[in-house]
C-alpha positions as YAML, in Angstrom:
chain: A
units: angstrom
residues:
- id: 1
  name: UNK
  ca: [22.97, -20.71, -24.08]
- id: 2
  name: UNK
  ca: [19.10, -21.47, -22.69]
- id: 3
  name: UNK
  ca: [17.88, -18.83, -20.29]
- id: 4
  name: UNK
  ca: [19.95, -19.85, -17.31]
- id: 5
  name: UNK
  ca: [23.12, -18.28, -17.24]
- id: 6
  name: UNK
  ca: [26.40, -19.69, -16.07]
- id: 7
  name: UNK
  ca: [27.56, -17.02, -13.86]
- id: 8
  name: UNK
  ca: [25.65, -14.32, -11.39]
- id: 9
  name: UNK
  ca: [26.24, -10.90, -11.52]
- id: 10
  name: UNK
  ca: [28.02, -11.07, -8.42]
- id: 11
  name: UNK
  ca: [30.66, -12.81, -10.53]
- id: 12
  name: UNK
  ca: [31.15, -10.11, -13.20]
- id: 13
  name: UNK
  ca: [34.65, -8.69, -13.39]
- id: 14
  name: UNK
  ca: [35.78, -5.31, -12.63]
- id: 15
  name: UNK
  ca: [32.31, -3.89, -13.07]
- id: 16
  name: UNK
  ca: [29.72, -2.00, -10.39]
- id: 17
  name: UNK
  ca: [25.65, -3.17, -11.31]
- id: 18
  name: UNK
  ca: [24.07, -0.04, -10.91]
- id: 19
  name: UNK
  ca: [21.35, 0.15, -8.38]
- id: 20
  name: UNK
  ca: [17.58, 0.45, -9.37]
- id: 21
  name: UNK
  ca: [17.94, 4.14, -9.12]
- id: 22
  name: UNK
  ca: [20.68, 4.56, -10.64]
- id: 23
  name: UNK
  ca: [19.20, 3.11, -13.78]
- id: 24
  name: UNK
  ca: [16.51, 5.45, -13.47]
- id: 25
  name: UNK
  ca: [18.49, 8.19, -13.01]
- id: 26
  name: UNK
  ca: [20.30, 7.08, -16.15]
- id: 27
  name: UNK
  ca: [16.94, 6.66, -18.44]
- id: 28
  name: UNK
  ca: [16.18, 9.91, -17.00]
- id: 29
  name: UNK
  ca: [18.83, 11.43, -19.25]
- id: 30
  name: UNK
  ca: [17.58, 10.00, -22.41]
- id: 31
  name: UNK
  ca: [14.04, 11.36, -22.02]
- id: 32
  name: UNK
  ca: [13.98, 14.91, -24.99]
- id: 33
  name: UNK
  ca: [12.63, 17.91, -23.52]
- id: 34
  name: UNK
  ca: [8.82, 18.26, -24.30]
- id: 35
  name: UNK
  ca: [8.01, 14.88, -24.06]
- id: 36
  name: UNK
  ca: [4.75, 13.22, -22.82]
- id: 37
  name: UNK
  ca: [6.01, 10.29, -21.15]
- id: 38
  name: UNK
  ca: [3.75, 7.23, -18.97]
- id: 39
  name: UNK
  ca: [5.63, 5.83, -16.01]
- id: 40
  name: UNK
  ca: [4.35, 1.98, -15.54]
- id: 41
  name: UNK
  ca: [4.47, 0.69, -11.65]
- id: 42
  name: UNK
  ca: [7.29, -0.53, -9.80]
- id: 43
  name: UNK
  ca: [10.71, 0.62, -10.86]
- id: 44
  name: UNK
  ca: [10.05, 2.96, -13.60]
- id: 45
  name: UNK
  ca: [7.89, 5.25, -11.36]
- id: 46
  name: UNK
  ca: [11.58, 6.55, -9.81]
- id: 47
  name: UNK
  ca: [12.04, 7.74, -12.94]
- id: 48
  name: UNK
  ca: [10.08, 11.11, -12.12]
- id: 49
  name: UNK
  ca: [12.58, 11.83, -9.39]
- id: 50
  name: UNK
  ca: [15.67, 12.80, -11.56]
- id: 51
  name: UNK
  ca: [14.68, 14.68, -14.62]
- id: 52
  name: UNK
  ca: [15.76, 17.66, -13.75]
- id: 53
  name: UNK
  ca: [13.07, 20.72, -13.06]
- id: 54
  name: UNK
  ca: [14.28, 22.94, -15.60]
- id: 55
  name: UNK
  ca: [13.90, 20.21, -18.40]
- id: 56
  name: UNK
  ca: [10.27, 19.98, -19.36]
- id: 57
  name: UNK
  ca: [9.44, 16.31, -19.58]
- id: 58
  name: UNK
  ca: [5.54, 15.81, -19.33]
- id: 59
  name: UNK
  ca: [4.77, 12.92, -16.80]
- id: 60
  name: UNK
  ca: [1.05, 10.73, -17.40]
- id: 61
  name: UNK
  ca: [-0.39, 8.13, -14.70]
- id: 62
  name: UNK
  ca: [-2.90, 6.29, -15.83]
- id: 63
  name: UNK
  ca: [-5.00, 6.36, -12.56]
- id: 64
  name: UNK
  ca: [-5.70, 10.22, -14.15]
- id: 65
  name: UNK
  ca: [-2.80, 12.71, -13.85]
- id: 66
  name: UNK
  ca: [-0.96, 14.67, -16.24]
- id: 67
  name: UNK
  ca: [2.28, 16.53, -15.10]
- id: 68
  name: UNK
  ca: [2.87, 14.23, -12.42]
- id: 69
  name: UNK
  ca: [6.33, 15.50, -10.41]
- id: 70
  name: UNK
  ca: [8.57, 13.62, -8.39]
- id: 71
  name: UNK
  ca: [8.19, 12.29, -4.95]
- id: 72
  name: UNK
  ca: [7.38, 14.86, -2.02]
- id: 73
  name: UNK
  ca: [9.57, 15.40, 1.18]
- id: 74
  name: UNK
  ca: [7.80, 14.24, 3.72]
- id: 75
  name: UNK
  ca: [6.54, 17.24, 5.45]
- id: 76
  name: UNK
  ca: [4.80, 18.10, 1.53]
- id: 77
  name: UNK
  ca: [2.61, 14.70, 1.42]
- id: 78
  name: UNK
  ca: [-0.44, 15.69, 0.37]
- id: 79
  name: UNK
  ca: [-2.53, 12.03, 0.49]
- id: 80
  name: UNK
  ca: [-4.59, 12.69, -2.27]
- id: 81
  name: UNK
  ca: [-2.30, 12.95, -4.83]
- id: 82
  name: UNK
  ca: [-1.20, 9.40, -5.88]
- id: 83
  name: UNK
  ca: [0.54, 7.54, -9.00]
- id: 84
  name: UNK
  ca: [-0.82, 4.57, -10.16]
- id: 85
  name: UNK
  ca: [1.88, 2.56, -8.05]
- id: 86
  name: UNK
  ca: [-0.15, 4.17, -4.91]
- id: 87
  name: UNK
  ca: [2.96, 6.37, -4.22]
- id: 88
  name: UNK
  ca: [2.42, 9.77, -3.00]
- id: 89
  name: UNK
  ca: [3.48, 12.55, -5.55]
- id: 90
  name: UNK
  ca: [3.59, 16.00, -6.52]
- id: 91
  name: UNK
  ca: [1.73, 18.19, -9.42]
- id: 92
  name: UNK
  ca: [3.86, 20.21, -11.48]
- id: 93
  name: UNK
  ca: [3.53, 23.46, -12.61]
- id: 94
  name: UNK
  ca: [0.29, 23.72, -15.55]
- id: 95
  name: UNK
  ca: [-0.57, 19.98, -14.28]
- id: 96
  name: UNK
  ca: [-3.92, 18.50, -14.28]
- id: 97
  name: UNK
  ca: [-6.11, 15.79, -13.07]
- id: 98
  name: UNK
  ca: [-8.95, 13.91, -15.57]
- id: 99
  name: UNK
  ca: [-11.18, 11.27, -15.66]
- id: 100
  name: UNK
  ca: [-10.03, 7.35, -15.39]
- id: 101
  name: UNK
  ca: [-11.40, 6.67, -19.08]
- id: 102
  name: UNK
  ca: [-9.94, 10.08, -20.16]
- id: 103
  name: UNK
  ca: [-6.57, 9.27, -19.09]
- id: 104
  name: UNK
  ca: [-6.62, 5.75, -20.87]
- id: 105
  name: UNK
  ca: [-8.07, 7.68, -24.22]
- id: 106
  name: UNK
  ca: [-4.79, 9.88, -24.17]
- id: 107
  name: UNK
  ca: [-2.83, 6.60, -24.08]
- id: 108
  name: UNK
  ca: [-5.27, 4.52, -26.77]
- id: 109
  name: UNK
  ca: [-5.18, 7.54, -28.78]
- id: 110
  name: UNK
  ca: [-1.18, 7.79, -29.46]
- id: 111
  name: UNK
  ca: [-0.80, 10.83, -27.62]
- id: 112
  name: UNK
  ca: [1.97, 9.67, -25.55]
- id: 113
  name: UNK
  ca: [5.84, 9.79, -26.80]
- id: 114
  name: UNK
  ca: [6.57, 7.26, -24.20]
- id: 115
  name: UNK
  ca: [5.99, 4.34, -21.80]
- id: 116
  name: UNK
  ca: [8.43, 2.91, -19.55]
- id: 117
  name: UNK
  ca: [7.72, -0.49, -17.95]
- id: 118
  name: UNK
  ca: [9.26, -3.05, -16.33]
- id: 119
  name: UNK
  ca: [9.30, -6.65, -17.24]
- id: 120
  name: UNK
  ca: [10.12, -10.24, -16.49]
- id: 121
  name: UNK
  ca: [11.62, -11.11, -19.67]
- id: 122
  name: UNK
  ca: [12.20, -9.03, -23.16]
- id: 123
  name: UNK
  ca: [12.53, -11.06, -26.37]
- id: 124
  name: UNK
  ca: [15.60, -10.05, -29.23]
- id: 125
  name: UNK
  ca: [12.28, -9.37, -31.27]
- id: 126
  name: UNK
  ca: [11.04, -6.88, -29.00]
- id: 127
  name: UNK
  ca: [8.36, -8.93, -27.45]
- id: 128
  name: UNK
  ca: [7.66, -7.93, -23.67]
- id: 129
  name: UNK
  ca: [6.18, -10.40, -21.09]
- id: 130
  name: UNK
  ca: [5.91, -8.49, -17.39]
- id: 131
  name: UNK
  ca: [2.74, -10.38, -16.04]
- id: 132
  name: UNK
  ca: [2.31, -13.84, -14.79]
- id: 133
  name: UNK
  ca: [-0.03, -16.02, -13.39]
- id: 134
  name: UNK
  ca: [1.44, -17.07, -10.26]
- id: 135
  name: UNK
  ca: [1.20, -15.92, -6.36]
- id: 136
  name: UNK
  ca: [3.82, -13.23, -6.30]
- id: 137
  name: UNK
  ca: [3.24, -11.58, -9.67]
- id: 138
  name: UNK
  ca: [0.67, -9.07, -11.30]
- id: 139
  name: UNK
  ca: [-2.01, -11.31, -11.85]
- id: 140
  name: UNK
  ca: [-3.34, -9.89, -15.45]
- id: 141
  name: UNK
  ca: [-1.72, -7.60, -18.13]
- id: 142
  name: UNK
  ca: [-4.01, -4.91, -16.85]
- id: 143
  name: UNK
  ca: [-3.21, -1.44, -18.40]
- id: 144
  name: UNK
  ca: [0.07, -2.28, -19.58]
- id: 145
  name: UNK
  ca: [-1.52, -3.85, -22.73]
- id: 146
  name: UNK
  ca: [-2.87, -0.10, -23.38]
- id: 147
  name: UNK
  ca: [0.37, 1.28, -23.14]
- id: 148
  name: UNK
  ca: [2.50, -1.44, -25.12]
- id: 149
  name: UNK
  ca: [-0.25, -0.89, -27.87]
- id: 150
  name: UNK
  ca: [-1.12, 2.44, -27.87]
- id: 151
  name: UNK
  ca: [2.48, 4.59, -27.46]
- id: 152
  name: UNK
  ca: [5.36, 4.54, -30.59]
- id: 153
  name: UNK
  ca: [8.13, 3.67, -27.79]
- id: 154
  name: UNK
  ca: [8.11, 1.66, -25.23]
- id: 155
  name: UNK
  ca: [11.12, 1.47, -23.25]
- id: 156
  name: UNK
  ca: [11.78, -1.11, -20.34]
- id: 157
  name: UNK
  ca: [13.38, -0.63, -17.14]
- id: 158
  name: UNK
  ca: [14.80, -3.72, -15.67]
- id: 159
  name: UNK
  ca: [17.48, -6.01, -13.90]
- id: 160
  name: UNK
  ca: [19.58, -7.80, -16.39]
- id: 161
  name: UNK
  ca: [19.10, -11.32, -14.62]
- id: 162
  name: UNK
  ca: [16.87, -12.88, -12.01]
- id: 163
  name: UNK
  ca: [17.81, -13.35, -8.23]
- id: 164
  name: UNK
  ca: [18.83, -17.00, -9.63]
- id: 165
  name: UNK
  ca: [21.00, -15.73, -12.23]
- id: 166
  name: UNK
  ca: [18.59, -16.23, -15.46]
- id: 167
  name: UNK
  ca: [18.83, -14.18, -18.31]
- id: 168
  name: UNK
  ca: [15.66, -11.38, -18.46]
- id: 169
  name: UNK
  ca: [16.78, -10.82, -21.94]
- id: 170
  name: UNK
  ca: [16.01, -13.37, -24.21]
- id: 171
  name: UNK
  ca: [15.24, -15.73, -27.78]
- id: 172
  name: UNK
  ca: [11.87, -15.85, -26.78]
- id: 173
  name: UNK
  ca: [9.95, -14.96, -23.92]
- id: 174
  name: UNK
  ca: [8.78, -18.15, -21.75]
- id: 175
  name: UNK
  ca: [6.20, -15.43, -19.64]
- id: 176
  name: UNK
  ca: [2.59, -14.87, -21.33]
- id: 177
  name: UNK
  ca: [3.13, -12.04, -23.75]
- id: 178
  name: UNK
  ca: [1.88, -8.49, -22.80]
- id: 179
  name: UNK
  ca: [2.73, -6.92, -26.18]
- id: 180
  name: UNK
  ca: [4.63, -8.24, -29.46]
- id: 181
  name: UNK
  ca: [7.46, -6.67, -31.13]
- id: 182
  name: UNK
  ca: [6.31, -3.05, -29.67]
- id: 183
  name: UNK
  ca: [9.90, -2.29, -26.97]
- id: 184
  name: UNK
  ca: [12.58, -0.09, -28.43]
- id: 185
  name: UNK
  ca: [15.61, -0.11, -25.95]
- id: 186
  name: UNK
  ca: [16.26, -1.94, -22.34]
- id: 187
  name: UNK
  ca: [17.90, -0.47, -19.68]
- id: 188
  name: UNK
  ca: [19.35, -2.71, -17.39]
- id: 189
  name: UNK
  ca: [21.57, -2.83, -13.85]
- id: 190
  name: UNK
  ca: [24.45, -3.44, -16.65]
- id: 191
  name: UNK
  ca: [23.90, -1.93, -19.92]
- id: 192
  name: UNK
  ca: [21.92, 0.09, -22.06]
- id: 193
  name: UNK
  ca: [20.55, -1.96, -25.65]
- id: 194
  name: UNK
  ca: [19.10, -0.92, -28.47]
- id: 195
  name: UNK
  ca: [16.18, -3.44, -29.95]
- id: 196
  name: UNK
  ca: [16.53, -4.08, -33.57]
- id: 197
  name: UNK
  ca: [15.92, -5.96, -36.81]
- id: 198
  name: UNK
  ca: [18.85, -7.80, -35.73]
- id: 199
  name: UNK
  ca: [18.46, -8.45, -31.85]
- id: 200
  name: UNK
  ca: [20.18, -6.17, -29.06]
- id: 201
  name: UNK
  ca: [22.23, -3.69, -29.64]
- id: 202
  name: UNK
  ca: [24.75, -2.99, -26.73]
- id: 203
  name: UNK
  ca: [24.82, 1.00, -26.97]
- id: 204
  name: UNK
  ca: [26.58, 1.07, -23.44]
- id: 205
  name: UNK
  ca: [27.70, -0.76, -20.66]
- id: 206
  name: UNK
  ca: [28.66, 0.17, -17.09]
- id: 207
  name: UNK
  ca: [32.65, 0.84, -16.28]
- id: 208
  name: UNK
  ca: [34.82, -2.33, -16.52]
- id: 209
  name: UNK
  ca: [32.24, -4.65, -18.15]
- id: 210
  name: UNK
  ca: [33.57, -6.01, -21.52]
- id: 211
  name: UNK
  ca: [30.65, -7.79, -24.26]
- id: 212
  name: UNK
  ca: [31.88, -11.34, -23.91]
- id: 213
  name: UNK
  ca: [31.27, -11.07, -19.49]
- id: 214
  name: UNK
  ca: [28.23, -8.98, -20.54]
- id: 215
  name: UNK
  ca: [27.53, -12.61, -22.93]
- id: 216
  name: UNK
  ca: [28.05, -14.52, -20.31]
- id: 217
  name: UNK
  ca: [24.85, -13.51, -18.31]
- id: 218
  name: UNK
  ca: [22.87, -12.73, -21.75]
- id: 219
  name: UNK
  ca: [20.48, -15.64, -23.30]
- id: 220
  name: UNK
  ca: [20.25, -13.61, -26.57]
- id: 221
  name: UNK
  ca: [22.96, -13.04, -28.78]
- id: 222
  name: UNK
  ca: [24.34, -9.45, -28.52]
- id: 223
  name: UNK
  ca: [26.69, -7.11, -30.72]
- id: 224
  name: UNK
  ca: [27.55, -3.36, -30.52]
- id: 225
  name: UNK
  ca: [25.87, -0.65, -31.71]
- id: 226
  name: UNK
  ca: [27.28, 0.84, -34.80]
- id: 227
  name: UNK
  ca: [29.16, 3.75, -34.48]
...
């Protein structure tokens, strides 16, 4: 199959695509207790909203927070206190604020256990493109380079397909590159994967979705995780 895929996931049978949230709130439950763990802009950020407060998960922004906690209510804005997505924010309990260049040394430095990003397209190699060059896109890798580089997992939050039905997980990524070989597992609106020597690994998928309809809507080839 090339990257366009011959049916929408409006077309999938029997199955629910989980929302952006809900895939959050399902990489949420992945994330080991004591972790320090980067949230990259856009979807990933929601992230912070569902570990849950009892489960010490240590959240970095790269604009110069550590122990960043989920979103406030409304009436607990303070507007000072920002992610690097320019969302408002709360600190948790022992967190701290540091320097721009301090921040980025803690993620050059292999401090972190984690990134999460989101992405355009991820390769069966691992390879991670989530920057273009046109109108409506991030217009340079910026500090996602840092992060792909500098933390030993990188994770990627994402829709399985585009709005027009094409495959975000692919042979090889047709987006400029932001990092080679360097993401460990996808989460998508359909299924969980595991990136290995051997392409994706389907570790889960949601309710009623079987491997061949997951196929379907998949550029790269996929098998099940070993059990």
């Amino acid at each position: 199959m090339n990257t366009m895929v011959k049916d929408s996931v409006e077309t999938l049978p029997a199955c629910q695509p989980l929302t952006r949230r809900q895939i959050a709130e399902r990489l949420a439950r992945d994330i080991p207790e004591g972790w320090y763990v980067n949230l990259g802009i856009g979807a990933p950020l929601q992230v912070a909203d569902y570990v849950p407060p009892e489960r010490e998960v240590i959240f970095q922004s790269e604009n110069g927070i550590l122990g960043m906690g989920p979103a406030p209510a409304p009436h607990e804005i303070n507007r000072w206190l920002i992610n690097a997505g320019k969302q408002y924010v709360t600190l948790r309990t022992g967190g701290s604020y540091m320097h721009h260049a301090d921040s980025f040394a803690l993620i050059r430095g292999g401090h972190l256990d984690l990134c999460v990003l989101g992405a355009f397209q991820v390769a069966e190699n691992g390879d991670i493109a989530n920057w273009a060059t046109t109108t409506d896109s991030a217009p340079a890798v910026g500090g996602a380079m840092d992060l792909a580089a500098g933390t030993p997992r990188l994770w990627v939050l994402m829709e399985h397909t585009t709005k027009t039905g094409e495959s975000r997980l692919v042979r090889r990524c047709s987006y400029p590159l932001t990092a080679i070989g360097v993401v460990k597992r996808v989460y998508t609106n359909l299924a969980v994967l595991d990136v290995t020597p051997d392409g994706f690994a389907v570790r889960e998928m949601v309710p009623g979705l079987t491997l061949a309809a997951l196929q379907e809507v998949t550029d790269a080839p996929l098998r099940l995780t070993a059990t």
